[in-house]
C-alpha positions as CSV (number, residue, x, y, z in Angstrom):
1,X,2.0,-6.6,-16.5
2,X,-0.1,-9.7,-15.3
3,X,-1.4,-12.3,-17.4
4,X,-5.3,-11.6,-18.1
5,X,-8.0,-14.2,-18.0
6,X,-11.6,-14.6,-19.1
7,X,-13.0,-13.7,-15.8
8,X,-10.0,-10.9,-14.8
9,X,-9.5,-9.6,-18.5
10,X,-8.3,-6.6,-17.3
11,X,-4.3,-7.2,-15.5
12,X,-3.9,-6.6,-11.9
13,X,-1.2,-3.8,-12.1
14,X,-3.4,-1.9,-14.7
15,X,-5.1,0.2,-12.2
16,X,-1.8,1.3,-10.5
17,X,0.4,2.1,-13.6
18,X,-2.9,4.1,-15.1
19,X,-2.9,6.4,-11.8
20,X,0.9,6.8,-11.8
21,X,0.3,8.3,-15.3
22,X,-2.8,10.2,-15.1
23,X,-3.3,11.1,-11.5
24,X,-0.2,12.6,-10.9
25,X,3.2,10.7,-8.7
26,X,2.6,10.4,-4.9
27,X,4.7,13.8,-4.4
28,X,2.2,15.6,-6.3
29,X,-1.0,14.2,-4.4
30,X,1.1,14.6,-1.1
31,X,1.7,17.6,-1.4
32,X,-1.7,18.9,-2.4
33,X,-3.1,17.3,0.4
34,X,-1.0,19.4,3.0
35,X,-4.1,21.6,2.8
36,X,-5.4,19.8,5.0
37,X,-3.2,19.2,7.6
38,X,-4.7,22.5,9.7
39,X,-7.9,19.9,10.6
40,X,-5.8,16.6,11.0
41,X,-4.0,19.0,13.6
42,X,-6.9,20.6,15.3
43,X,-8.4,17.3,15.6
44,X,-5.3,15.9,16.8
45,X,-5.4,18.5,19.9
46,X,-8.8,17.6,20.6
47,X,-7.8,14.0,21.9
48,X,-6.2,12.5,24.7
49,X,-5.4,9.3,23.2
50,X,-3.9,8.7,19.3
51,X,-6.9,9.7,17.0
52,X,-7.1,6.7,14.5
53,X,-8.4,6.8,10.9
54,X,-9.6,4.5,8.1
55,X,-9.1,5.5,4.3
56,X,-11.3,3.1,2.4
57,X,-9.9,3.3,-1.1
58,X,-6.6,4.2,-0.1
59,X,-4.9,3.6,-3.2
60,X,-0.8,4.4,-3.2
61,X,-1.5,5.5,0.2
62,X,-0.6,9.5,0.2
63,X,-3.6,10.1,2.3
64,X,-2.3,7.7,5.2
65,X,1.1,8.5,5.1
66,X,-0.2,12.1,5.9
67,X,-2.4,10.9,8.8
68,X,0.9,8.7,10.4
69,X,3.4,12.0,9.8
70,X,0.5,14.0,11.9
71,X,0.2,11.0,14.3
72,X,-2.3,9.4,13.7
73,X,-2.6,5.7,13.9
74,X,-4.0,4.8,10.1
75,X,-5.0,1.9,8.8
76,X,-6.3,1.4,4.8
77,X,-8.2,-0.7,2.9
78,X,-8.4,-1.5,-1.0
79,X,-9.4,-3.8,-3.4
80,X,-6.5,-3.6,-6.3
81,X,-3.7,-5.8,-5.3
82,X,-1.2,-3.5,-6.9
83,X,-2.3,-0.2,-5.0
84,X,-2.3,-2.8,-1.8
85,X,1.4,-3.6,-3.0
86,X,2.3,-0.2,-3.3
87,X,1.4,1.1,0.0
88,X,2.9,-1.9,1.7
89,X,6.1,-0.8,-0.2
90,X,6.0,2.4,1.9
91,X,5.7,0.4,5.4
92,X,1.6,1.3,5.5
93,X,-0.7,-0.5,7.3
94,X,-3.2,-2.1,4.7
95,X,-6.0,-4.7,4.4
96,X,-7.8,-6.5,1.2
């Protein structure tokens, strides 16, 4: 874990290991979130050029690594470092 200070008392990584415990792993949330695949599809057909989308909040990044496997071109944003980290693990395009 990161060192804590008096104006961050809570540690940078805290966030990400508390939703790898509680919220289930990414293969869990991936794989409840095929349900929506049908829409990302029929939007999808509805364009001529690569639909984009923006996941503000993106977390581990399960919801843009569904949008790039259905081509889109995603892009996410965060504010915890280590959810940033994580995503960036995976190859995802994300932004502070």
């Amino acid at each position: 874990m990161t060192e804590t200070s008096p104006d961050h008392p809570v540690p940078d990584d805290f966030y990400r290991a508390f939703e790898d415990r509680f919220r289930g792993s990414q293969e869990l949330i991936f794989g409840r979130l095929e349900a929506y695949v049908p829409f990302l599809r029929a939007l999808r057909a509805e364009r001529d050029a690569t639909p984009r989308g923006l996941d503000l909040g993106c977390g581990r990044g399960e919801w843009l690594q569904l949008l790039e496997r259905e081509g889109f071109d995603a892009l996410g944003i965060d504010l915890d470092d280590g959810m940033l980290q994580a995503a960036r693990d995976q190859g995802l395009s994300v932004e502070n």
